[in-house]
C-alpha positions as CSV (number, residue, x, y, z in Angstrom):
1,X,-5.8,11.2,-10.8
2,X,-7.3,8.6,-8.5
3,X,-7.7,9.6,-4.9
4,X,-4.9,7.9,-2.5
5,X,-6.1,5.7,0.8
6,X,-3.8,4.5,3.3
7,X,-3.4,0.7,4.3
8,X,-1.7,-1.1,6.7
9,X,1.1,-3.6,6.1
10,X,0.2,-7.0,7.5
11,X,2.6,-9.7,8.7
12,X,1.4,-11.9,5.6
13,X,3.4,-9.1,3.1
14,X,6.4,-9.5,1.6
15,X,9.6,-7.1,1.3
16,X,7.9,-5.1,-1.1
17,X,4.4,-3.9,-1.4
18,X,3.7,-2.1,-5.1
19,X,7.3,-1.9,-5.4
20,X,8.5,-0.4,-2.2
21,X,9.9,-1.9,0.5
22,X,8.0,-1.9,3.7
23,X,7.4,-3.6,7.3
24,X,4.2,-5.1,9.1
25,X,2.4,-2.1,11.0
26,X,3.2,0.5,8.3
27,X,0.9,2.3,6.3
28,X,0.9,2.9,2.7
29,X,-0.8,5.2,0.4
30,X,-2.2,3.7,-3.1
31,X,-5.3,3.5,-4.8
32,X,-8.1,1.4,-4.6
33,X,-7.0,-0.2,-8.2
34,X,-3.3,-0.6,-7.0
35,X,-4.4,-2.0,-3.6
36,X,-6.8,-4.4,-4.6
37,X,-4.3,-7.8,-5.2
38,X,-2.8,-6.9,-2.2
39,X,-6.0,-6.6,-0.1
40,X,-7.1,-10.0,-1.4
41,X,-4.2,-11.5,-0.6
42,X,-4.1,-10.4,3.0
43,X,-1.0,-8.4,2.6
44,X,-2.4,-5.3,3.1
45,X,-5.9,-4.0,5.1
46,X,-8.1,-0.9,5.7
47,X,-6.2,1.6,7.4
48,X,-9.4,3.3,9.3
49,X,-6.6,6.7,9.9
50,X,-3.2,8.0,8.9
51,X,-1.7,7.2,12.5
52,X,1.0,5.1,11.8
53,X,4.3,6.1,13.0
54,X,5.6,5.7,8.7
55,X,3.5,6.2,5.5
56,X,5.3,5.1,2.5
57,X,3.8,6.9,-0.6
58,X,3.2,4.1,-3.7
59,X,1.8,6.0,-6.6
60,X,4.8,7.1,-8.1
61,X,6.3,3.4,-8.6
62,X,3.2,1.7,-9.8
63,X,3.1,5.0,-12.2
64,X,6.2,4.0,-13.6
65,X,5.6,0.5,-14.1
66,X,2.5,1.4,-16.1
67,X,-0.3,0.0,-13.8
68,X,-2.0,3.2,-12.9
């Protein structure tokens, strides 16, 4: 299993990021494979620690949808 990293939610992201919903300033956990559309498209950057106030794990949708 791929090691999860934590980004942050930028204002550019939508309702949903990798299938759960989520608000600017939150950090998610994903991989780097999951992550990378979504750090190219600005939606998501770098979180350099796990200090936001919500962490919304990802794995387990993108898992189910097949992309893992």
């Amino acid at each position: 299993m791929s090691e999860l990293k934590s980004y942050k939610v930028t204002e550019k992201a939508g309702p949903r990021i990798n299938g759960k919903p989520v608000k600017a300033g939150e950090t998610v956990e994903m991989t780097e494979k999951q992550a990378r559309i979504y750090l190219r498209s600005g939606q998501i950057t770098a979180a350099s620690q796990k200090t936001a106030s919500k962490t919304t794990k990802t794995s387990e949708t993108a898992s189910a949808d097949g992309d893992a």
